[in-house]
VMD Tcl script that builds the backbone (N, CA, C; Angstrom):
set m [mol new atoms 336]
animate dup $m
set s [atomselect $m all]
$s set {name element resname resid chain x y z} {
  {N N UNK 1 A -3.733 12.917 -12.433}
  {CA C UNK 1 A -4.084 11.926 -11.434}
  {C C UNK 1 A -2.903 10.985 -11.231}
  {N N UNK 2 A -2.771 10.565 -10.266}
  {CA C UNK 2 A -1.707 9.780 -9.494}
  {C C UNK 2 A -2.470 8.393 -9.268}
  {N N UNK 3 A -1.227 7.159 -9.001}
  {CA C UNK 3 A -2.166 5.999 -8.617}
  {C C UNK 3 A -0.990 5.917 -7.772}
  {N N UNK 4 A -1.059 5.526 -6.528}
  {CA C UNK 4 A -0.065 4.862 -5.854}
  {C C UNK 4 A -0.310 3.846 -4.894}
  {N N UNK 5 A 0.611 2.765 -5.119}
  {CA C UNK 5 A 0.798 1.348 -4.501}
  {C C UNK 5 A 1.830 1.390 -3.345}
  {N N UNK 6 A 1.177 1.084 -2.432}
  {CA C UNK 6 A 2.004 0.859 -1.227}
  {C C UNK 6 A 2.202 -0.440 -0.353}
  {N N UNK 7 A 3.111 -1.462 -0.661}
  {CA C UNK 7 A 3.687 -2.555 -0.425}
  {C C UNK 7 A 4.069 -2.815 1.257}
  {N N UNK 8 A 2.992 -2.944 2.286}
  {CA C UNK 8 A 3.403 -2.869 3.844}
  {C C UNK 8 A 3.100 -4.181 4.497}
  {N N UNK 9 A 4.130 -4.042 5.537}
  {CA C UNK 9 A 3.770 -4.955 6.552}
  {C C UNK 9 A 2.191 -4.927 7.130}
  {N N UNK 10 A 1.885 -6.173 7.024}
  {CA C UNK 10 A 0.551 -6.250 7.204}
  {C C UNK 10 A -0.161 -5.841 8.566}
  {N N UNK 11 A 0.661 -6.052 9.757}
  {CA C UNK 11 A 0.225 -5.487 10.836}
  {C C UNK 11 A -0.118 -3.649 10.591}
  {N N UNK 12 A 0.423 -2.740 9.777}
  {CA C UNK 12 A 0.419 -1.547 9.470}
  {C C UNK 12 A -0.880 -1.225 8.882}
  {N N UNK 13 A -0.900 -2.036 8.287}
  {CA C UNK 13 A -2.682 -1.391 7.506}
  {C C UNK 13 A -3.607 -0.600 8.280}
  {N N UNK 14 A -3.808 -1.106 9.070}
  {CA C UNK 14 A -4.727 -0.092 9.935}
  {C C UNK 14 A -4.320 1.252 10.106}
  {N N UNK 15 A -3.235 1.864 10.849}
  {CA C UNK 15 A -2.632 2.892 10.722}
  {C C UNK 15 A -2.409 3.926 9.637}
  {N N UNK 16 A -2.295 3.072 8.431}
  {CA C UNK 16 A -2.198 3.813 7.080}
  {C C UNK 16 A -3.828 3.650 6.834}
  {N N UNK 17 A -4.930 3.254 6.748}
  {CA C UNK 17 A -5.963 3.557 6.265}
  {C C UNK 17 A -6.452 4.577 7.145}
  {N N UNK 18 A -6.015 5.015 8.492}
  {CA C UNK 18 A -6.166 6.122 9.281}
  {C C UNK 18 A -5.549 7.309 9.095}
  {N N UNK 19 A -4.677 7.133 8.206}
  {CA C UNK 19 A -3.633 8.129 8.004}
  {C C UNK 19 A -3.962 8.934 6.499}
  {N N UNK 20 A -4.057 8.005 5.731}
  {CA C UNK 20 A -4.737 8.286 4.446}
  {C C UNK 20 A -6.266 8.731 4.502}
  {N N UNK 21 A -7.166 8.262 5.420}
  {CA C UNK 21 A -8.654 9.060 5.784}
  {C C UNK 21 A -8.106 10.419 6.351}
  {N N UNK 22 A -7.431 10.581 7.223}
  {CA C UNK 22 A -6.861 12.121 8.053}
  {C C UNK 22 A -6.734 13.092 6.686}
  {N N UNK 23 A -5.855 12.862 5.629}
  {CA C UNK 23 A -5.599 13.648 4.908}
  {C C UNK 23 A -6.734 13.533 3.205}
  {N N UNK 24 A -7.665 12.903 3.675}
  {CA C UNK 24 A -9.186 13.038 3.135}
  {C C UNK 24 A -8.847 12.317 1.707}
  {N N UNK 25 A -8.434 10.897 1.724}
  {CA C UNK 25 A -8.735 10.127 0.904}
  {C C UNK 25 A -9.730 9.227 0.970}
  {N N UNK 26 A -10.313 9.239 -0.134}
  {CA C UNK 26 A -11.749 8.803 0.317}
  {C C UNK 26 A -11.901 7.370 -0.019}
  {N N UNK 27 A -10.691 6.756 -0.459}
  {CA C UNK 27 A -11.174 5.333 -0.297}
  {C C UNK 27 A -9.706 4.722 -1.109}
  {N N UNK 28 A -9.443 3.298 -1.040}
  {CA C UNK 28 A -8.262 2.568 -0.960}
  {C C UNK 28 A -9.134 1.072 -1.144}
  {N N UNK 29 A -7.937 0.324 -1.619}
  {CA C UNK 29 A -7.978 -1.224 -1.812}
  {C C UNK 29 A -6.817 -1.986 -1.269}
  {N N UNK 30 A -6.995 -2.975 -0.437}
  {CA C UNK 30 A -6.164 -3.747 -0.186}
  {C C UNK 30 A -5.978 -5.418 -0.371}
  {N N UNK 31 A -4.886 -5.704 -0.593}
  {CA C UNK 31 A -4.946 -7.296 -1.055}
  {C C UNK 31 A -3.684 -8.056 0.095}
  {N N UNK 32 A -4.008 -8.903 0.325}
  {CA C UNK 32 A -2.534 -9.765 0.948}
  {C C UNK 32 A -2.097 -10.612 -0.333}
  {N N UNK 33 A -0.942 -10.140 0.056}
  {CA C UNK 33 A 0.344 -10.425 -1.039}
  {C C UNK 33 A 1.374 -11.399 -0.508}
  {N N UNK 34 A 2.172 -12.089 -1.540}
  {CA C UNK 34 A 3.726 -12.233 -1.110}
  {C C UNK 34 A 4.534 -12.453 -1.829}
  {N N UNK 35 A 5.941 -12.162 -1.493}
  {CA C UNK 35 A 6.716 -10.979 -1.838}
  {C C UNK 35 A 8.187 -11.596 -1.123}
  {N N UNK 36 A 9.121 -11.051 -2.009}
  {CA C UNK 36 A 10.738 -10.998 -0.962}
  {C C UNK 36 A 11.133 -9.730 -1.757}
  {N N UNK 37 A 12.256 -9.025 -0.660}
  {CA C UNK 37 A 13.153 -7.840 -1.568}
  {C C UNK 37 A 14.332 -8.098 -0.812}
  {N N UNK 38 A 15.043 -7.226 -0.127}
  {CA C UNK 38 A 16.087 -7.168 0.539}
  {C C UNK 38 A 16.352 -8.734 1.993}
  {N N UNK 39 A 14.865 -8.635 2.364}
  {CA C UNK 39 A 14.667 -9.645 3.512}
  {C C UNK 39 A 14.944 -11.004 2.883}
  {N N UNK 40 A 15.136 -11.251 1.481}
  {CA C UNK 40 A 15.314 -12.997 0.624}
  {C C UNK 40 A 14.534 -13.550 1.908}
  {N N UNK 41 A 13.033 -13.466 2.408}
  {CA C UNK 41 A 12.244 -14.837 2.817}
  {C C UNK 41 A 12.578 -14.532 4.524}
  {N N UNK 42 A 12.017 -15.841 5.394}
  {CA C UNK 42 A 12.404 -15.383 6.657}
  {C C UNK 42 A 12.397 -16.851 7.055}
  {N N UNK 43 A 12.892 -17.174 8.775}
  {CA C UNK 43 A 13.068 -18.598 8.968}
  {C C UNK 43 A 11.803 -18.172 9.949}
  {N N UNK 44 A 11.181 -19.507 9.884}
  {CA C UNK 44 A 9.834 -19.873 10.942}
  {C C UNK 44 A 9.925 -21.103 11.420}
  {N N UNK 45 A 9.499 -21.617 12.464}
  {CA C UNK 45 A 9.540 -22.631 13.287}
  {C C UNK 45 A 8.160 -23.373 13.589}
  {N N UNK 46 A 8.188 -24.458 12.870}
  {CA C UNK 46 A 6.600 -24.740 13.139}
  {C C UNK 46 A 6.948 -26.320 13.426}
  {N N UNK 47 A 5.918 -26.427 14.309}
  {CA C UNK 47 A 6.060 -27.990 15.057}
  {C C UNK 47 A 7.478 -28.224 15.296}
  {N N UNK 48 A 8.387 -27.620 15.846}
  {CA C UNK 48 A 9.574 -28.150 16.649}
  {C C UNK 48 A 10.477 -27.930 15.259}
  {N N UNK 49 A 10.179 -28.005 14.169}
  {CA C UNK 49 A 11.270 -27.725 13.003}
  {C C UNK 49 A 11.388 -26.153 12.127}
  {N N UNK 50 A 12.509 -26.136 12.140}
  {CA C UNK 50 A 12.441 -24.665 11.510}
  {C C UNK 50 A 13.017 -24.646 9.824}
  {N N UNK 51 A 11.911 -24.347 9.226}
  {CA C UNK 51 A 12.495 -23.792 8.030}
  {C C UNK 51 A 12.071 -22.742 7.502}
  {N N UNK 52 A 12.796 -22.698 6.023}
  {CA C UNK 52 A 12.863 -21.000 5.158}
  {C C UNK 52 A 11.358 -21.106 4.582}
  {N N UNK 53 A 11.113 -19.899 4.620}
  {CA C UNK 53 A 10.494 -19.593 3.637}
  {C C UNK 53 A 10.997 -18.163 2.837}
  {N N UNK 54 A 10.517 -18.173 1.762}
  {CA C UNK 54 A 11.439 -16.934 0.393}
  {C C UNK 54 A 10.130 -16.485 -0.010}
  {N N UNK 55 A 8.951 -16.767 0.402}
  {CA C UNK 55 A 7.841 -15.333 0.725}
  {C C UNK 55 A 7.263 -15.029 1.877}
  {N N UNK 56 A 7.257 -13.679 1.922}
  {CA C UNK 56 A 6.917 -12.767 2.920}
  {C C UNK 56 A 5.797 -12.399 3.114}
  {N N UNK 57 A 4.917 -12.378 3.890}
  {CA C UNK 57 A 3.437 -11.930 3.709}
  {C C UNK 57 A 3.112 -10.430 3.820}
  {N N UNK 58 A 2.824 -9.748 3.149}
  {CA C UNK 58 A 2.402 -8.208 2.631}
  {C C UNK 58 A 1.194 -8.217 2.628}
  {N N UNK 59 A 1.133 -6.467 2.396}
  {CA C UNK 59 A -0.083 -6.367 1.898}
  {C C UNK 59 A 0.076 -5.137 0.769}
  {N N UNK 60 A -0.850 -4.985 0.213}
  {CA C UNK 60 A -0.091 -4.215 -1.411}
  {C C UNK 60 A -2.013 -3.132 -0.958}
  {N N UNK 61 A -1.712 -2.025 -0.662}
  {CA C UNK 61 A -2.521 -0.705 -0.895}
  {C C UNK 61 A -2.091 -0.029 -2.237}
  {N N UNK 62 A -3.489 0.339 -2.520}
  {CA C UNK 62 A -3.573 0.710 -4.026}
  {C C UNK 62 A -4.540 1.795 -3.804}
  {N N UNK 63 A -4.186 3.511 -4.202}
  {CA C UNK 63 A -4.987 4.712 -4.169}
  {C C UNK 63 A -4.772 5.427 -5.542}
  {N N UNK 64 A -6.162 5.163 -6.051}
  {CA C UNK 64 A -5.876 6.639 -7.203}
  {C C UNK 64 A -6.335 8.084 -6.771}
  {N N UNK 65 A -5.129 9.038 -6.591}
  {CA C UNK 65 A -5.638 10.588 -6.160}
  {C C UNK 65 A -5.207 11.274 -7.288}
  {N N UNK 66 A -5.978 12.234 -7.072}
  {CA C UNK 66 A -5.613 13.386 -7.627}
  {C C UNK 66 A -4.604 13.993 -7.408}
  {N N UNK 67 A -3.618 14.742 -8.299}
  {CA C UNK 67 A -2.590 15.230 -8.301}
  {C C UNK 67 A -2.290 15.941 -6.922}
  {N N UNK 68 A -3.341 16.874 -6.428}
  {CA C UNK 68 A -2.622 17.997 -5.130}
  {C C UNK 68 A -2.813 16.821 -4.273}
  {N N UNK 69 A -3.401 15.523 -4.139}
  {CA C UNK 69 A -3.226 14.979 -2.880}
  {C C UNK 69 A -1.921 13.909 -2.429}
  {N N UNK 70 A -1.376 13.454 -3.956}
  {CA C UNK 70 A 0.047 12.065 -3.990}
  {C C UNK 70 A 0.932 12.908 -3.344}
  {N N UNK 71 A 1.289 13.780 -2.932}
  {CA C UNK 71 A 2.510 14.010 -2.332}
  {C C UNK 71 A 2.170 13.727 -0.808}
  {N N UNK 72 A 1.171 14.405 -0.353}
  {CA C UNK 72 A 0.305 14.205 1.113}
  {C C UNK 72 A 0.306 12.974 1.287}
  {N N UNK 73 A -0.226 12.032 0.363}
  {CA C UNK 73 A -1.066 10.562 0.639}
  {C C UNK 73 A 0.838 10.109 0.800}
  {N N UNK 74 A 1.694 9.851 0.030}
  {CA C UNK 74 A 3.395 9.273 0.190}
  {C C UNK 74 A 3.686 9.379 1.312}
  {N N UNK 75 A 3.596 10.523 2.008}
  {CA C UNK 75 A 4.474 10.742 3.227}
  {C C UNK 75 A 3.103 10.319 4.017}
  {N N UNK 76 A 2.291 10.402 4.224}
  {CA C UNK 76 A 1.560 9.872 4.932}
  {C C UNK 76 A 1.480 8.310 5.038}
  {N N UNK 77 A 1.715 7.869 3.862}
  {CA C UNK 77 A 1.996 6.017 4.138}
  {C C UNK 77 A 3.032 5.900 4.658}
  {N N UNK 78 A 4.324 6.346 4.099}
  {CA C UNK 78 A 5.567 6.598 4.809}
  {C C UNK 78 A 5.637 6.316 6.288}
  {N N UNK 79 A 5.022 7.373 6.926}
  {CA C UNK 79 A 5.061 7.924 7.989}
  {C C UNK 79 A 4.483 7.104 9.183}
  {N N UNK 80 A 3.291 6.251 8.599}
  {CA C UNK 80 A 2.762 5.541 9.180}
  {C C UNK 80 A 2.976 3.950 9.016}
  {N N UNK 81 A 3.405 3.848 7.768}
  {CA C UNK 81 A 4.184 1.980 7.630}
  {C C UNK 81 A 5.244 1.806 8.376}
  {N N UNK 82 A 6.292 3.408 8.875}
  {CA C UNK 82 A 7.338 2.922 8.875}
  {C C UNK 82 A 7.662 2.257 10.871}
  {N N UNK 83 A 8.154 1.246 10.656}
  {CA C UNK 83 A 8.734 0.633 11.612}
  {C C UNK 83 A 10.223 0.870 12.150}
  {N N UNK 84 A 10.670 1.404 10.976}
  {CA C UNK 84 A 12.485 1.052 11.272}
  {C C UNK 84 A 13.245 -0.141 10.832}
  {N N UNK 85 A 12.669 -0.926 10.901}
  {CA C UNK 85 A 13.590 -2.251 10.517}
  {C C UNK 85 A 13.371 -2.353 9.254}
  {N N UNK 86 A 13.416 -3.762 8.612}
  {CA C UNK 86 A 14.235 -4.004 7.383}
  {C C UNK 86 A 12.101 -4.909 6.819}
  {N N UNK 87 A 12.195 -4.378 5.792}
  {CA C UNK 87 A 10.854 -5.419 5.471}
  {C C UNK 87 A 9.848 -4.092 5.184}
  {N N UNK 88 A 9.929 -3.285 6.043}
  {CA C UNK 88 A 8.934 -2.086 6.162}
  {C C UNK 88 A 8.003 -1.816 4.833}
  {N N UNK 89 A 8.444 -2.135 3.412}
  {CA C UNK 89 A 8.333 -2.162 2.268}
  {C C UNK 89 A 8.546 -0.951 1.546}
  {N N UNK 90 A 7.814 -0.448 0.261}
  {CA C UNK 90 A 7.960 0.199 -0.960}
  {C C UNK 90 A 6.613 1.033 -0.971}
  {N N UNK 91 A 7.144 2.453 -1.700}
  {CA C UNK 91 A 5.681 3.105 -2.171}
  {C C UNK 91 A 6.263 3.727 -3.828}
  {N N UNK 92 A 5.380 2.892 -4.440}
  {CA C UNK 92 A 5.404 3.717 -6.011}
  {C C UNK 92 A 4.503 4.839 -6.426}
  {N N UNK 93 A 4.588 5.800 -7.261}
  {CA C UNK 93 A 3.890 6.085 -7.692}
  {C C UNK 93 A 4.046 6.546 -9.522}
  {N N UNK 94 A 2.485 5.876 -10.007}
  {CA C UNK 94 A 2.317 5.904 -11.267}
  {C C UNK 94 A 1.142 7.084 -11.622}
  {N N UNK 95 A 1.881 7.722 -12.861}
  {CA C UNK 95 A 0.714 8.477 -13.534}
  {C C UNK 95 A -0.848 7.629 -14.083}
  {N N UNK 96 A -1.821 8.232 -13.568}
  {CA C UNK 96 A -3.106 7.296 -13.963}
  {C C UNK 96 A -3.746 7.984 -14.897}
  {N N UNK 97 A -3.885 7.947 -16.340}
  {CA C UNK 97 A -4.416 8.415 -17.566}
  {C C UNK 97 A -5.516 8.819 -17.377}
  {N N UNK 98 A -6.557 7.776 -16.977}
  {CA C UNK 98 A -7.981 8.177 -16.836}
  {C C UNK 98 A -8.564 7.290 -16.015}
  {N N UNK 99 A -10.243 7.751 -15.220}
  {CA C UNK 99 A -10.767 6.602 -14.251}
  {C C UNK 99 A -11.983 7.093 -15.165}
  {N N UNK 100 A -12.884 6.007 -14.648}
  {CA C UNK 100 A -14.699 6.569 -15.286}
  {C C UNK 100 A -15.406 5.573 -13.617}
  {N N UNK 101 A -16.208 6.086 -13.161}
  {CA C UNK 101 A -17.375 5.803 -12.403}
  {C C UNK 101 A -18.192 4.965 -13.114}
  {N N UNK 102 A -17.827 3.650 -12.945}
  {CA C UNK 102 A -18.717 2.784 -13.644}
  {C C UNK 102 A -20.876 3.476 -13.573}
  {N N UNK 103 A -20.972 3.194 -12.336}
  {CA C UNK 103 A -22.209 3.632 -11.940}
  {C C UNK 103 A -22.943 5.046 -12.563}
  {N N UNK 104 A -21.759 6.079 -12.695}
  {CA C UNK 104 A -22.745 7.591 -13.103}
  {C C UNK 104 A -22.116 7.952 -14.185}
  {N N UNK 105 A -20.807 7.659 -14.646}
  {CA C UNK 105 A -20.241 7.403 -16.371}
  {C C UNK 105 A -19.356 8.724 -15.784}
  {N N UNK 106 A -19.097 9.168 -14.118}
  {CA C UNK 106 A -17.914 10.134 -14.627}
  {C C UNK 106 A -16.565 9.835 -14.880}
  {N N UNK 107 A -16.266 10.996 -15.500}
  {CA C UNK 107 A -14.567 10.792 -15.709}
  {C C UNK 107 A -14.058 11.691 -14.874}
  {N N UNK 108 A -12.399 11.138 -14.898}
  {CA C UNK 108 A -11.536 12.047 -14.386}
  {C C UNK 108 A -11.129 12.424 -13.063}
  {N N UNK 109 A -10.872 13.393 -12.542}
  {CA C UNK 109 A -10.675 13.452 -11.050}
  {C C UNK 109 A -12.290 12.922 -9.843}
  {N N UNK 110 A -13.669 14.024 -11.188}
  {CA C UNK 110 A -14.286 13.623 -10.525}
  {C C UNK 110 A -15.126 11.762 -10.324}
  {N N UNK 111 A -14.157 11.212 -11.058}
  {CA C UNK 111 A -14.821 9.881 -10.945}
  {C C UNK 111 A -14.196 8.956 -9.455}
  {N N UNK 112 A -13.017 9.939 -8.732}
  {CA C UNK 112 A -12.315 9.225 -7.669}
  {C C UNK 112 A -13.141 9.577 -6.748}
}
mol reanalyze $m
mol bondsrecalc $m
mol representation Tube
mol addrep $m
């Protein structure tokens, strides 16, 4: 089993939870985050004055799949976060030891 975190511009979410249902993931978590990497922060202009800010507003997707699906589910966030420009964010992926189904006590692939 795979867990992978995907770090996107927040306008994108939608697209990637469409993209990740297409290739039959059956469910995801999302949080708004913030964050700097390459972008160090951005300038904004509010009430006639402009200053920095050095966090970025994200959003951090989190999927545990099963092994035949993390390669599908990557390029599929990929594919669909990506903008082109600079900010677009990050996709990790971590080995996930074990899950259990709180509710029916399964384990394992079948608990995703």
């Amino acid at each position: 089993m795979k867990y992978v975190i995907a770090i996107i511009k927040p306008h994108k979410l939608d697209e990637v939870r469409e993209a990740l249902a297409a290739i039959g993931v059956a469910g995801m978590m999302a949080s708004e985050v913030k964050g700097f990497g390459r972008q160090k922060g951005q300038t904004e202009i509010y009430r006639g004055a402009e200053y920095a800010t050095n966090m970025v507003p994200k959003v951090k997707v989190e999927v545990a799949l099963p092994d035949s699906l993390a390669d599908r589910a990557v390029e599929a966030i990929q594919q669909a976060a990506n903008t082109g420009s600079i900010g677009d964010g990050k996709i990790f992926v971590l080995d996930l030891q074990s899950a259990l189904r709180i509710r029916t006590g399964e384990t394992g692939e079948t608990a995703l």
